[in-house]
C-alpha positions in Angstrom: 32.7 64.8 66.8 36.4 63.7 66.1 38.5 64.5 69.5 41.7 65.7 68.2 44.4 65.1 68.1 45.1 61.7 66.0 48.3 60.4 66.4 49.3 57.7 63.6 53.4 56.2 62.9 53.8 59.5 60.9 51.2 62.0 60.8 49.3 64.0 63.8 45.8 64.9 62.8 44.7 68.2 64.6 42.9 71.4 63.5 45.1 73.9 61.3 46.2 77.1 63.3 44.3 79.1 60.7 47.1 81.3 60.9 47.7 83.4 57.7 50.5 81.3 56.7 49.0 78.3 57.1 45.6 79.3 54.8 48.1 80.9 52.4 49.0 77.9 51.9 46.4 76.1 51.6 45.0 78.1 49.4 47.6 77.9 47.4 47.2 74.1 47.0 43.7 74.7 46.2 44.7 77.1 43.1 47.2 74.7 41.8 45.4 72.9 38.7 48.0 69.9 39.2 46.5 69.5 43.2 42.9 70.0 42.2 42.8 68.4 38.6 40.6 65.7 40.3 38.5 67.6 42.3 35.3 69.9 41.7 37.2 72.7 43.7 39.6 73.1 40.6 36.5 75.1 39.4 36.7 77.8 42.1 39.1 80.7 42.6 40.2 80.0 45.8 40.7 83.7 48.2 42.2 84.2 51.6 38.7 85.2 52.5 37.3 82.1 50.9 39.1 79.9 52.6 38.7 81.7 56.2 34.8 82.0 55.4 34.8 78.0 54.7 37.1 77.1 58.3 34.3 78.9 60.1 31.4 77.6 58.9 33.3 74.3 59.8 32.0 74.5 63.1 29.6 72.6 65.3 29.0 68.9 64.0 31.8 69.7 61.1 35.4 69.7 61.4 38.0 71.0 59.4 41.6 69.1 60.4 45.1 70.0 59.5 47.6 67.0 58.6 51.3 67.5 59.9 53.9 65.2 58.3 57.2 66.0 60.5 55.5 69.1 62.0 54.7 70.6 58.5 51.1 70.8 57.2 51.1 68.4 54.0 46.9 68.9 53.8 43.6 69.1 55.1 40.5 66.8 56.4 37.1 68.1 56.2 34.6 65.8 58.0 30.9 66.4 58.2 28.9 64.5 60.2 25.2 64.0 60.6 25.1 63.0 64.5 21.4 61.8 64.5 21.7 59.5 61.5 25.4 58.6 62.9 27.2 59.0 59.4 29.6 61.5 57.9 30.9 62.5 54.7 34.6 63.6 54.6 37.2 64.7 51.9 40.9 64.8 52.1 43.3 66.8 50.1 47.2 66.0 50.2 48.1 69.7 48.8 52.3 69.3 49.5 52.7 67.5 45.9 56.2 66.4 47.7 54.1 64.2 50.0 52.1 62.6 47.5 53.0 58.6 46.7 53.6 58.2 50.5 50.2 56.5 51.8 50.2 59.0 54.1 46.2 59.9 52.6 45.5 56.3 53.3 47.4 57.1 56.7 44.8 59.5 57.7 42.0 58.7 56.0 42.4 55.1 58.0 42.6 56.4 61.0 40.0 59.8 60.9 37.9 56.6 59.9 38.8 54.1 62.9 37.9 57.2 65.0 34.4 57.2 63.4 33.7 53.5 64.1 34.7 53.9 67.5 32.0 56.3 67.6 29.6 54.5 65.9 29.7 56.6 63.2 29.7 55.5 59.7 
C-alpha cells in the first residue's frame, strides 16, 4: 500500500475527492478518443456510474490516486498490487491534454515507483 500523499517539485499524488466534478471530469478524459487513442479503454463508453463503480472496487490492496499539477487534477494513477508476491501493476493517464509534453507522467510515475521500492515492491 502507497501512503499518500506523494509530494514531488510539481505534482502532489493523493486520492481524487471522487466528488462529482472531479469523476465528470475524468470521465470525460476517458471519452475523449485523442486521450485514450492509445489505450484499450478508448473501447469503452465511459459513465458517471462507470467510473464511480471502478473507484470502489479500488479498494483494499488497489489504489486509485488523483495527480494535482498547481492544485488542479491533470490525471489519474491506478496501482494494483499483489502484497504476497510483492509486485504491482499500475497505469497512468495524463487526461488534461494541456499538461501533456511536461514529464510530469514521468514525474509521477518516478516517484509512485520510488515508493514501491521502498516497500520492496516491484
Amino acid at each position: 500500500m502507497i501512503t499518500a500523499p506523494i509530494s514531488t517539485a510539481r505534482l502532489l499524488i493523493i486520492p481524487p475527492s471522487n466528488g462529482e466534478a472531479e469523476i465528470r471530469e475524468i470521465v470525460g478524459w476517458l471519452n475523449n478518443p485523442t486521450v485514450m487513442q492509445f489505450s484499450e479503454q478508448r473501447h469503452v463508453h465511459h459513465t458517471m456510474k462507470s467510473q464511480q463503480d471502478y473507484i470502489s472496487r479500488m479498494l483494499g490492496e488497489d489504489q486509485y490516486l488523483g495527480l494535482y499539477h498547481k492544485s488542479r487534477l491533470i490525471g489519474t494513477m491506478s496501482i494494483h498490487t499483489d502484497f504476497p508476491n510483492k509486485v504491482c501493476n499500475g497505469g497512468l493517464m495524463i487526461g488534461d491534454a494541456g499538461s501533456w509534453g511536461q514529464g510530469l507522467g514521468y514525474e509521477a510515475w518516478q516517484s509512485v515507483c520510488d515508493r514501491l521500492f521502498v516497500n520492496n515492491v516491484r
